[in-house]
Wavefront OBJ file of the C-alpha trace (Angstrom):
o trace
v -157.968 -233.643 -124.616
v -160.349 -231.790 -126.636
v -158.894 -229.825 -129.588
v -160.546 -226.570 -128.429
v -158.262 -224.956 -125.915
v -160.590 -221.901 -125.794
v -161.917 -222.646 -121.691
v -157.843 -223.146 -120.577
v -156.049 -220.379 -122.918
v -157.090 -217.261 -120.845
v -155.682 -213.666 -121.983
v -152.562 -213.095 -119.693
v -152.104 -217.313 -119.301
v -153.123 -220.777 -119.517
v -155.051 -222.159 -116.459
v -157.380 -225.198 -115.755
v -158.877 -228.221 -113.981
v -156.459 -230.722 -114.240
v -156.576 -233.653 -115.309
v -160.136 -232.665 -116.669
v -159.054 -229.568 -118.945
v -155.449 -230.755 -119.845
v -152.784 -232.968 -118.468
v -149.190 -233.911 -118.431
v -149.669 -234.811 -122.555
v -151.111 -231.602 -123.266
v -148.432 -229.826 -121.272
v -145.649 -231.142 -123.750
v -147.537 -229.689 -126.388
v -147.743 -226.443 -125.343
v -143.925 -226.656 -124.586
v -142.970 -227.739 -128.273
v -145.386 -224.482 -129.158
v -144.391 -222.276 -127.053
v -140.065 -222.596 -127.909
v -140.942 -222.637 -131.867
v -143.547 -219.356 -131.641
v -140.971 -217.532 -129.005
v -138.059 -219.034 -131.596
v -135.789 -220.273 -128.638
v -132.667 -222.091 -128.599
v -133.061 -222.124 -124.713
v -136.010 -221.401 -122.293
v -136.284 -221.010 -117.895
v -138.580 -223.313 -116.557
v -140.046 -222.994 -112.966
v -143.362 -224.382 -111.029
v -144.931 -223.731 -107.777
v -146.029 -226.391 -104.738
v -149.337 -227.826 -106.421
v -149.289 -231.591 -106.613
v -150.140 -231.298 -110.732
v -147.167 -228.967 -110.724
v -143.724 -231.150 -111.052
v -144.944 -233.228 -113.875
v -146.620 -230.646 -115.573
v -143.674 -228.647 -115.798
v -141.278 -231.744 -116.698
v -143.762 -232.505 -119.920
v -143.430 -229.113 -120.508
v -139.638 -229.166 -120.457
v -139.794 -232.951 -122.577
v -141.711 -231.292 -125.117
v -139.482 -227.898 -125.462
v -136.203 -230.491 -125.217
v -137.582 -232.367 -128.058
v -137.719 -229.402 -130.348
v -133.498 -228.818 -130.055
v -133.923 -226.169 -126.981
v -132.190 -226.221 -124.227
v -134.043 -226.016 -120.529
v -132.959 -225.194 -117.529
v -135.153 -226.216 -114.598
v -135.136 -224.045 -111.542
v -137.425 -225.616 -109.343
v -139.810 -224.705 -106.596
v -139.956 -221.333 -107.280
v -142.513 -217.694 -106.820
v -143.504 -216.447 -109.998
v -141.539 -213.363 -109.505
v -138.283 -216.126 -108.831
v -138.810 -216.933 -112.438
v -139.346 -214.024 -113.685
v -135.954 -213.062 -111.892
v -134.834 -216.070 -113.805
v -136.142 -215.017 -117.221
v -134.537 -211.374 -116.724
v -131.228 -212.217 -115.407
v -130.249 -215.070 -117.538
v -132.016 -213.582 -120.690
v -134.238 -216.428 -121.432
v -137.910 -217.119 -122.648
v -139.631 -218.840 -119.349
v -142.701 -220.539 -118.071
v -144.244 -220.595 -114.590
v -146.405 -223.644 -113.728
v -148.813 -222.174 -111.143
v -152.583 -221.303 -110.631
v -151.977 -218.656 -108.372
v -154.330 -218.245 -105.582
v -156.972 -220.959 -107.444
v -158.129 -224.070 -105.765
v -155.976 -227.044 -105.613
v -157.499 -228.821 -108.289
v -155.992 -225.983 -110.900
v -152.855 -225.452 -112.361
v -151.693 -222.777 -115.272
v -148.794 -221.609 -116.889
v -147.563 -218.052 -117.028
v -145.437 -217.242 -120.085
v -142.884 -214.261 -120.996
v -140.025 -213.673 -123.225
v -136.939 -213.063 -122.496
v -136.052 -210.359 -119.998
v -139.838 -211.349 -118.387
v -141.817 -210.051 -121.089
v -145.288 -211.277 -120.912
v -146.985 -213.172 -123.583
v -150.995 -212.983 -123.984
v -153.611 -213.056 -126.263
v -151.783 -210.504 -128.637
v -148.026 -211.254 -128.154
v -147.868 -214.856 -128.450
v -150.346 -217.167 -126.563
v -153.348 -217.006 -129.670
v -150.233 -219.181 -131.841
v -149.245 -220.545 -128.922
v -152.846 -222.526 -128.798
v -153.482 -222.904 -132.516
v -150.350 -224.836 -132.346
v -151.577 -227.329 -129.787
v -154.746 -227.440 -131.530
v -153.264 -228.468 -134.482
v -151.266 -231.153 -133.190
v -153.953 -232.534 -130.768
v -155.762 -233.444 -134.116
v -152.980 -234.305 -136.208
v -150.462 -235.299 -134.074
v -147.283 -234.467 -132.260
v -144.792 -232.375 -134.162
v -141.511 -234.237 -135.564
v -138.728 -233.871 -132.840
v -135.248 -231.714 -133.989
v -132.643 -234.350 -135.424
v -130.690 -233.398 -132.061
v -132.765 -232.642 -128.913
v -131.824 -230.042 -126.379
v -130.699 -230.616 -122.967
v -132.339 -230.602 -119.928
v -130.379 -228.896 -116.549
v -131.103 -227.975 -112.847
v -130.309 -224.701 -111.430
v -131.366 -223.197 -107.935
v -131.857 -219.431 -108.433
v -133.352 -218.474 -104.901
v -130.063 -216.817 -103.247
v -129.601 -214.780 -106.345
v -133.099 -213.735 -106.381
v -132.577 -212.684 -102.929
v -129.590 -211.153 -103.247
v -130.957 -209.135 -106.301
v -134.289 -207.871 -103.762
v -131.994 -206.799 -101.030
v -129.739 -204.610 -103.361
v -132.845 -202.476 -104.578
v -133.469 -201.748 -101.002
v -131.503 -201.113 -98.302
v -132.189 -202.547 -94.923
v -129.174 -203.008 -93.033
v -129.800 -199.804 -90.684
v -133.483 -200.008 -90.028
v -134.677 -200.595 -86.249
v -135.595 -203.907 -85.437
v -138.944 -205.124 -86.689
v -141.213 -207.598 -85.525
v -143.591 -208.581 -88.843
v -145.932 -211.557 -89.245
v -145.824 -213.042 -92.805
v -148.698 -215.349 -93.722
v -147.854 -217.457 -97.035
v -151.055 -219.315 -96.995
v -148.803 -222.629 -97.812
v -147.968 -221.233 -100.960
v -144.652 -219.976 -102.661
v -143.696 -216.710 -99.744
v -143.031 -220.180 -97.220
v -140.180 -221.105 -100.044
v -138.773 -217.260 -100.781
v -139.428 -215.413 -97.359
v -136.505 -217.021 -95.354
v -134.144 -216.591 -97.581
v -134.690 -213.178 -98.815
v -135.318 -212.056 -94.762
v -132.222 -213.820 -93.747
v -129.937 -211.944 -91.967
v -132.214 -208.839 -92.261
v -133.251 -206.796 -88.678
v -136.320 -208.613 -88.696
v -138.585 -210.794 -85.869
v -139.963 -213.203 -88.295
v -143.394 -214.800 -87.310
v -144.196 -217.203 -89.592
v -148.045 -218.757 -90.734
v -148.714 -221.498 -92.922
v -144.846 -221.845 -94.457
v -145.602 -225.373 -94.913
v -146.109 -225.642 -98.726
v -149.223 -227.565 -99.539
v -150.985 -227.285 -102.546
v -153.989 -228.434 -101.235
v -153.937 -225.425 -99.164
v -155.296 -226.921 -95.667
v -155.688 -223.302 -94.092
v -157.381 -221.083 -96.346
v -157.183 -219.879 -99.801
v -154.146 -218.404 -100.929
v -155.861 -215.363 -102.193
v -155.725 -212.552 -99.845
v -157.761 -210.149 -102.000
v -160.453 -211.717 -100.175
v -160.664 -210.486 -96.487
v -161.731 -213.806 -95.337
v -158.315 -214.885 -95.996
v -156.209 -212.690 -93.791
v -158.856 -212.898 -90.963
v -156.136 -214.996 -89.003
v -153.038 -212.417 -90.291
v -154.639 -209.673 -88.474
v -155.585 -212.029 -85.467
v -151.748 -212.944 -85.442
v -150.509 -209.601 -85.801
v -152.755 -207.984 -82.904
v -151.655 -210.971 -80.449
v -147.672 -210.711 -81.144
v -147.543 -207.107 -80.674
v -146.431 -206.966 -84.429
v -145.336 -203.766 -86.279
v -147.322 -205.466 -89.519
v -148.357 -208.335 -90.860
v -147.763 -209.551 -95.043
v -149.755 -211.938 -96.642
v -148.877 -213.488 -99.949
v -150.952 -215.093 -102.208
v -150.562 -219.169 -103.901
v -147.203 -218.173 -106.118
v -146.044 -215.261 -104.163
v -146.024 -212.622 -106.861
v -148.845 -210.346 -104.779
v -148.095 -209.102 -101.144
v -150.972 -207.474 -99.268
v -150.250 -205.999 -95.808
v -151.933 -205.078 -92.273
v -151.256 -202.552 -90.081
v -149.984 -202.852 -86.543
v -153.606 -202.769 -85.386
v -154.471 -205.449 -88.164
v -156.267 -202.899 -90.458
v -156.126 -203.732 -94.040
v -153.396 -201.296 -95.650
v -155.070 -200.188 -99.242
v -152.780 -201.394 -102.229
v -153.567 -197.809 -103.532
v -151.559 -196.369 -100.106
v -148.857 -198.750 -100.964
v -148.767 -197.903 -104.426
v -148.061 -194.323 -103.347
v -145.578 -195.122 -100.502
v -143.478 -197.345 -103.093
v -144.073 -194.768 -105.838
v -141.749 -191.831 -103.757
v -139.341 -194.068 -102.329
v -139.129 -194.828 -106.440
v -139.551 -191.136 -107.329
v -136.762 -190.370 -104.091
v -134.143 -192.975 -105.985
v -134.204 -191.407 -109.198
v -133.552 -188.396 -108.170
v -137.252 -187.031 -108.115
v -138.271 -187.407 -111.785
v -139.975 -190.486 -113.381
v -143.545 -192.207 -115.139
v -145.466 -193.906 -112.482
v -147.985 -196.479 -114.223
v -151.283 -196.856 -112.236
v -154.325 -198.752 -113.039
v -157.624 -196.852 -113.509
v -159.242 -197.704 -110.106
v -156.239 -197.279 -108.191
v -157.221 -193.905 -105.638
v -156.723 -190.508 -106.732
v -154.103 -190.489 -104.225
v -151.294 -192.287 -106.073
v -151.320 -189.674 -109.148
v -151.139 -186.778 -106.166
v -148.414 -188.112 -104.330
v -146.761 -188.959 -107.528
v -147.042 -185.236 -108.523
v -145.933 -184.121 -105.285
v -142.945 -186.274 -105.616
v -141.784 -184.901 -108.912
v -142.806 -187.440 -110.954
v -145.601 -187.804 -113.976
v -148.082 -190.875 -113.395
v -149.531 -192.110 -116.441
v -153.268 -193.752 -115.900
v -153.653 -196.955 -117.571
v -156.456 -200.428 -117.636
v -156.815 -202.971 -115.167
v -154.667 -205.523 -116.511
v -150.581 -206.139 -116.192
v -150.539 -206.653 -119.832
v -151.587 -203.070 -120.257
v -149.305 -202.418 -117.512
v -146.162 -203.800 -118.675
v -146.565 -202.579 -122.148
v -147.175 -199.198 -121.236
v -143.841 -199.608 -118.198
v -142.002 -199.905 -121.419
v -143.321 -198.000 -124.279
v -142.943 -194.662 -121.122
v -139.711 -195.999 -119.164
v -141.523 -196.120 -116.380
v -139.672 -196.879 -112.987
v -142.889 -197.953 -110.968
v -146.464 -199.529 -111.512
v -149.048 -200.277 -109.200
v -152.355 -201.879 -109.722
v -155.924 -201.918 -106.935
v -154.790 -206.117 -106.816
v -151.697 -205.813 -105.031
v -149.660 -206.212 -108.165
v -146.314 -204.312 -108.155
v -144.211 -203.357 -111.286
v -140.105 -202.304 -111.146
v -138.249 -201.023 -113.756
v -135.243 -202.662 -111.839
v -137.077 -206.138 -112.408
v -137.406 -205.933 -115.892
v -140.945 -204.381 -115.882
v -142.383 -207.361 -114.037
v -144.574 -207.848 -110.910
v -142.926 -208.474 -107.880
v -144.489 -208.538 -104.528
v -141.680 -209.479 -102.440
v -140.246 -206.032 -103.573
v -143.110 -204.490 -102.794
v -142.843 -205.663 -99.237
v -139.289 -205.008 -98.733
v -139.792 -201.455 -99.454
v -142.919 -200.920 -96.742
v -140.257 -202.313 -94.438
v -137.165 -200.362 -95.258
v -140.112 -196.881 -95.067
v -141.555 -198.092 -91.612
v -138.074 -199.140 -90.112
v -136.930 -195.726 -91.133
v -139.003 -194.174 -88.889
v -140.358 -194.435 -85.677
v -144.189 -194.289 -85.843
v -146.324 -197.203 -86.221
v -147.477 -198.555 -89.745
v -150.802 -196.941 -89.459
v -149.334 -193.170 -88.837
v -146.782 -193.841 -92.018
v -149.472 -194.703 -94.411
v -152.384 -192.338 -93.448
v -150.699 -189.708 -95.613
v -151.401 -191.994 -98.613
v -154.809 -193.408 -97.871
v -156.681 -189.910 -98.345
v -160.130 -190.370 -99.648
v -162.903 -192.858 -99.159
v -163.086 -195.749 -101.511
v -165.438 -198.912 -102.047
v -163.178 -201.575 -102.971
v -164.276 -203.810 -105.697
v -167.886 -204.596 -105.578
v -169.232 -207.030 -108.154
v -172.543 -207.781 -109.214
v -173.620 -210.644 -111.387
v -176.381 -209.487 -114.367
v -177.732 -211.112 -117.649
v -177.209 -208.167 -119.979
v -173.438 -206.481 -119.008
v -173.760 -203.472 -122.050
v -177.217 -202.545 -121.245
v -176.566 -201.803 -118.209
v -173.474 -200.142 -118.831
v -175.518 -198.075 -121.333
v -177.907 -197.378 -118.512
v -175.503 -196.076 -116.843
v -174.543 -193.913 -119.160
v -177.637 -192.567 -119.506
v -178.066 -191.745 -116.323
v -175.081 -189.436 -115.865
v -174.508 -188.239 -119.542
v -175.427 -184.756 -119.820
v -174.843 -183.356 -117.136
v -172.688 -180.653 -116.575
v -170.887 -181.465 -113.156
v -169.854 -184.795 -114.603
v -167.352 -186.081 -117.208
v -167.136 -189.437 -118.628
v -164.275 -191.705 -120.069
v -164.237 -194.988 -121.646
v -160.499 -196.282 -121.169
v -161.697 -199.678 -119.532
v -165.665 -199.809 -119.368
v -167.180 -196.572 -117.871
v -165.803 -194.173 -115.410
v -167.906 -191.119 -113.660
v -166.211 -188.503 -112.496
v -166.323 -185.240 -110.621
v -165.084 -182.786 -108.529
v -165.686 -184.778 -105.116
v -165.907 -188.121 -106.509
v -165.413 -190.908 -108.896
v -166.944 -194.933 -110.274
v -165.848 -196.997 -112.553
v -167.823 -199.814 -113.781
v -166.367 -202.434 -115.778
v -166.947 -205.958 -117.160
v -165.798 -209.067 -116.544
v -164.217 -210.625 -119.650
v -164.620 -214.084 -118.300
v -167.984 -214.046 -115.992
v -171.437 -212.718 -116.651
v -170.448 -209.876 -114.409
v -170.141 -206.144 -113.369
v -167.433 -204.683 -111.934
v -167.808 -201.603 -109.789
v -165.196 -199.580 -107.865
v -165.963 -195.909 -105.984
v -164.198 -193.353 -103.986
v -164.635 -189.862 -102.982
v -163.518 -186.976 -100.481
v -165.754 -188.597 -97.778
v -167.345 -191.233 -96.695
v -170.882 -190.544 -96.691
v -170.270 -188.987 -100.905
v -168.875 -192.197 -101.435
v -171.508 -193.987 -100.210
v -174.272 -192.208 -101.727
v -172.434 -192.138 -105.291
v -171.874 -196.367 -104.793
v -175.720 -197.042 -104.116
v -176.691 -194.946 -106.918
v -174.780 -196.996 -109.229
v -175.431 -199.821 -107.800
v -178.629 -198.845 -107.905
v -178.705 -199.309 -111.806
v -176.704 -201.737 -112.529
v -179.122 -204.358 -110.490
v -181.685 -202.934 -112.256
l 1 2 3 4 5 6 7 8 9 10 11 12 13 14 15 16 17 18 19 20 21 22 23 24 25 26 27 28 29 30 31 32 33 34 35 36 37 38 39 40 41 42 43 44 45 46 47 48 49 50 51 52 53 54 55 56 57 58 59 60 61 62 63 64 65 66 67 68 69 70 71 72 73 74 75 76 77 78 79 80 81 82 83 84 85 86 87 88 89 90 91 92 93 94 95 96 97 98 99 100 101 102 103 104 105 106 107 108 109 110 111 112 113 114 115 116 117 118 119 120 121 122 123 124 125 126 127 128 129 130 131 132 133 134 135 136 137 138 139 140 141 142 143 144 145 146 147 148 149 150 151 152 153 154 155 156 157 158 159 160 161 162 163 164 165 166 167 168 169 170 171 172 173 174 175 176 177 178 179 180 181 182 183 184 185 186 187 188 189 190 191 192 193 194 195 196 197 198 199 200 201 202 203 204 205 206 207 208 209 210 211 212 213 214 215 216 217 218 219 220 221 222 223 224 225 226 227 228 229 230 231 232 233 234 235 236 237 238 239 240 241 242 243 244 245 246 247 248 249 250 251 252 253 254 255 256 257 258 259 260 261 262 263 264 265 266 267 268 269 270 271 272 273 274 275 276 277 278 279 280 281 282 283 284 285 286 287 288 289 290 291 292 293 294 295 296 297 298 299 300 301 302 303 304 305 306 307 308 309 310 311 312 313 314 315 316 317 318 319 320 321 322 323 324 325 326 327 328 329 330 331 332 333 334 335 336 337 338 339 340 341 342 343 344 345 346 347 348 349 350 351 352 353 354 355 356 357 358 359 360 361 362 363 364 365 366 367 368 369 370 371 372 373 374 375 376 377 378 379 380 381 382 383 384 385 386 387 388 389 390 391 392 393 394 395 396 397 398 399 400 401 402 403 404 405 406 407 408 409 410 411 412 413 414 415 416 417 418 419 420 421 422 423 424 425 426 427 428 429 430 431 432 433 434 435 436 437 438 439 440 441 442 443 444 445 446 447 448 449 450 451 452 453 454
């Protein structure tokens, strides 16, 4: 391996080609770093289905062991299994996945104890000058006693601690299809659904971390093409997809209609609001809908706008007390699970709201989905700040319009809103619009669209 880490340490994780970009080796360097920066005695380790991903994570847990911790391997797990694991057994862990990347990836997601994330700022910077250091110099010296490595299954606990957020005994019967994409939901869904008033129609539970069906990233609508196929021929009162490690849940309607992540940000935000007794912060993301910080309101609670990014996310969760955080990517925050992302959660509470009722998925959430909105359009140009200062340019001024620079560049007024940010990792603009109707929101999009293709 290469002493420069820079093109595998990313700023929430690590995440490469392997064996290309780092291997087994590597791995038990970044385990000996990672227990002497987070100054463990004993760390949580867990990894997903990819092929790469058992020995990665033992070298991991070999080169941890070797500094005097102690490690206790749970497995086949969802990132939100270990970060169950981190919270309720109060220790440091590390995820071995690459999330919804090809199959030729693998990563590691880090947090402290209680499932406090480590990036670029709280951890992962040492974390790599460390591995650096001893890729040129060699391996640190082992403790005079090594620590000891242990096997623990954690899945009925993390199922039992889901089902006692929400209650679903007394809901009517659902039917739902759940597409995993052969990733971690085919490992967590039947337990935490067992016993629950639930038809279960299963897709791609078969983990493979080649992922023979599709990606494992349903942000993409190409990958839940055959969800909402699925759902429309069952008859289905929804369909869930989850993406490669099962800490994102996306849904469809009973008609097979995308449900906005904003509209469930907003339906989980009052059941949230509803349990605390109609106070609480709300953390959204800057391009989540205008929607979430109006039903928020209307629910008694104060949301709190924040960047794209759970880093910014979780740190804000904690420095406000939050009890809830949504993001536009289907990411899901709980006070109740330690401030981390959980999209199984997520899930269960769409559930527990639809089989409260009696009217179909679509009628439930069209008093959250309110305004038109764009979704994520990206455009790929040479020069990302002049265009953002073309942008600028274009709107500053005028009177009708403000402008804020929380996370790139956001337009606003009274009927509408953009936001235009860059990518921190691609030669890329990001742009996201919405407004009272569709044919605003379509005008405002090609105008800034308009300039940032120049």
């Amino acid at each position: 391996m290469a002493a420069d880490l820079s093109q595998i340490v990313k700023a929430y994780d690590v995440r490469g080609v392997v064996p290309d970009q780092w291997d087994e080796p590597l791995a038990e360097l970044f385990g000996a770093a990672f227990v002497q920066v987070t100054a463990a005695t004993a760390i949580v380790i867990g990894h997903d289905m990819r092929p790469s991903s058992p020995g990665l994570s033992r070298a991991f847990a070999r080169g941890a062991a070797a500094r005097g911790v102690d490690v206790t391997e749970i497995g086949l797990c969802s990132t939100d299994q270990l970060y169950y694991a981190s919270g309720a057994l109060g220790l440091p862990g590390a995820m071995f996945t690459a999330s919804h990347n090809p199959a030729q990836y693998n990563g590691i997601k880090l947090c402290r104890a209680g499932a406090a994330p480590v990036g670029q700022d709280t951890g992962l910077a040492e974390i790599r000058e460390l591995a650096e250091r001893w890729l040129e110099s060699g391996a640190p010296e082992p403790a005079a006693e090594p620590g000891t490595l242990s096997r623990r299954d954690t899945l009925e606990d993390y199922a039992a601690h889901l089902r006692s957020l929400v209650d679903l005994t007394s809901i009517r019967p659902l039917k739902v299809v759940v597409d995993a994409g052969n990733g971690m939901g085919g490992h967590t869904v039947p337990t935490v659904f067992a016993g629950l008033p639930l038809n279960l129609v299963p897709m791609y539970f078969e983990l493979d971390g080649t992922f023979p069906n599709h990606e494992a990233n349903p942000l993409d609508p190409a990958n839940i093409v055959d969800l909402q196929k699925r759902v429309r021929e069952e008859g289905a009162d929804l369909g869930i997809a989850f993406d490669g490690d099962a800490d994102r849940c996306f849904v469809v309607d009973e008609r097979g209609a995308p449900v906005s992540p904003s509209a469930i940000t907003a339906l989980v935000a009052a059941r949230e609001l509803a349990r605390n007794g109609g106070a609480g912060t709300v953390i959204h993301n800057l391009i989540t809908s205008w929607s979430v910080a109006e039903v928020v309101r209307e629910n008694g609670g104060t949301p709190v706008r924040t960047r794209v990014g759970h880093s910014f996310i979780k740190a804000e969760m904690a420095r406000a007390g939050a009890i809830f955080g949504g993001e536009h990517s289907a990411h899901y925050y709980f006070k109740d699970f330690w401030n981390a992302d959980t999209g199984m959660l997520a899930a269960l509470h769409v559930l527990a709201t639809l089989g409260g009722q009696d009217g179909p998925l679509s009628a439930l959430v069209a008093q959250y989905d309110r305004y038109a909105g764009s979704g994520e359009i990206n455009s790929t140009v040479a020069d990302q700040a002049g265009r953002l200062a073309a942008i600028r340019s274009a709107y500053e001024g005028r009177d009708d319009v403000t402008l804020d620079d929380l996370d790139g560049l956001t337009v606003s007024a009274a009927d509408w809103w953009f936001n235009v940010r860059p990518s921190n990792t691609e030669p890329l603009l990001r742009l996201n619009a919405e407004a009272r109707d569709e044919a605003t929101m379509n005008k405002i999009r090609d105008e800034a669209l308009a300039i940032i293709r120049g």
